[in-house]
N, C-alpha and C positions, 0 to 999 in steps of 0.2 A: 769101435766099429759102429756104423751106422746105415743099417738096413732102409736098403731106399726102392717101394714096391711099385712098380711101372717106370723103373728106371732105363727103361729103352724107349718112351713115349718124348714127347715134342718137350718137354722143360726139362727131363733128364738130363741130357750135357751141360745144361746152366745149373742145376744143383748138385750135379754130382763132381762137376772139375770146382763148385767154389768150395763143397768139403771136403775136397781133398785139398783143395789148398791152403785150407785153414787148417790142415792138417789128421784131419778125421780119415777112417778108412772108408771109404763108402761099399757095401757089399750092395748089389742092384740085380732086381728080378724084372722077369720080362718073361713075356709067351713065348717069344721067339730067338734063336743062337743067333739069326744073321742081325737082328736088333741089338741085343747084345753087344756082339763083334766089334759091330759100326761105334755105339758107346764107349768101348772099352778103347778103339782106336783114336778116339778125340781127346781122348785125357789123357795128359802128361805125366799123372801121378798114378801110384797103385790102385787100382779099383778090381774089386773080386763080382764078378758077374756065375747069374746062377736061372737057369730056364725054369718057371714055375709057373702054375696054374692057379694064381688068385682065391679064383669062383671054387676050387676046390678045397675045402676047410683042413682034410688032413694033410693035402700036399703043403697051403700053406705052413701048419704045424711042422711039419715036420722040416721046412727049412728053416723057419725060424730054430729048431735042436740044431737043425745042421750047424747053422751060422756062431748059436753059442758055444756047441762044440768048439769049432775048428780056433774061435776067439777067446779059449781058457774062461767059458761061461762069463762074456763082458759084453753085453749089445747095450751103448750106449744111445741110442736114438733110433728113430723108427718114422720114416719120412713117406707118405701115401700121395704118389702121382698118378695113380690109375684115375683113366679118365677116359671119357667118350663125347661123340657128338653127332648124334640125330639131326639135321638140321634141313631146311627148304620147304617145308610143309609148315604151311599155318598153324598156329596150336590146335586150335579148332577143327584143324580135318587131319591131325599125325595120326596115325593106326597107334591103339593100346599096344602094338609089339615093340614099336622103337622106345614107349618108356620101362616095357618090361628089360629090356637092351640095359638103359642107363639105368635103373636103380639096378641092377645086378654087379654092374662097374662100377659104380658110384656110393653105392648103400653097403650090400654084399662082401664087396673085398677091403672096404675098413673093417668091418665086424668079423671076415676072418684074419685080416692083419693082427686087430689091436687083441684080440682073441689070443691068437697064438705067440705075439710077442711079450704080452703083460706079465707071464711072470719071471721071464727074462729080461725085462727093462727094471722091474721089483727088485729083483736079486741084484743085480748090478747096483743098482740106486743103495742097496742096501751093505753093501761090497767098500763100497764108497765111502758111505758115509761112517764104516765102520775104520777104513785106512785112515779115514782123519781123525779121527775120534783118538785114536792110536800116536799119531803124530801130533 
């Protein structure tokens, strides 16, 4: 399984139908169900979609439990497409609120992604390398 965060955003459907076709699960968060939906209707293969709030550090956490739950404790990857864009104002005259906007999407929700995923991509990683070690 391969958690993919802003996966109802504009590269979404390019990354999420090529890991599932390379055979990975993709599980994909997004702010919004009708983003999701549309996502989930373009992909041919199985994709698990789940509504989350990023910018929120415990929401994030706790779907990253959900998702190792539900995957017998295995999040094999962790893919960050949140993204934004402030754009049509010169650098020089954008108001300090459009960059407070993008570092929040852009800074904020990898630090609560990689936050909340790392000791679920550890254990996996470690799951792993303990089956082969074995075989």
């Amino acid at each position: 399984m391969i958690a993919v965060a802003g996966g109802a955003g504009n590269l979404g459907p390019t990354v999420v139908s090529r890991l599932a076709e390379n055979g990975a699960l993709p599980c994909a968060c997004g702010r919004d169900q009708a983003g999701l939906d549309a996502l989930a209707g373009q992909i041919e293969q199985p994709v698990e979609t789940d509504v989350v709030d990023l910018l929120d550090a415990n929401a994030t956490k706790g779907w990253a439990s959900e998702l190792a739950a539900r995957h017998d404790d295995r999040v094999d990857g962790l893919v960050h497409l949140v993204g934004g864009w402030r754009g049509g104002t010169p650098i020089e005259e954008a108001p300090l609120e459009d960059w407070d906007v993008l570092s929040a999407l852009l800074v904020r929700t990898v630090q609560h992604a990689t936050q909340a995923f790392a000791p679920h991509l550890i254990a996996s990683v470690q799951v792993s390398e303990a089956a082969f070690a074995a075989a």
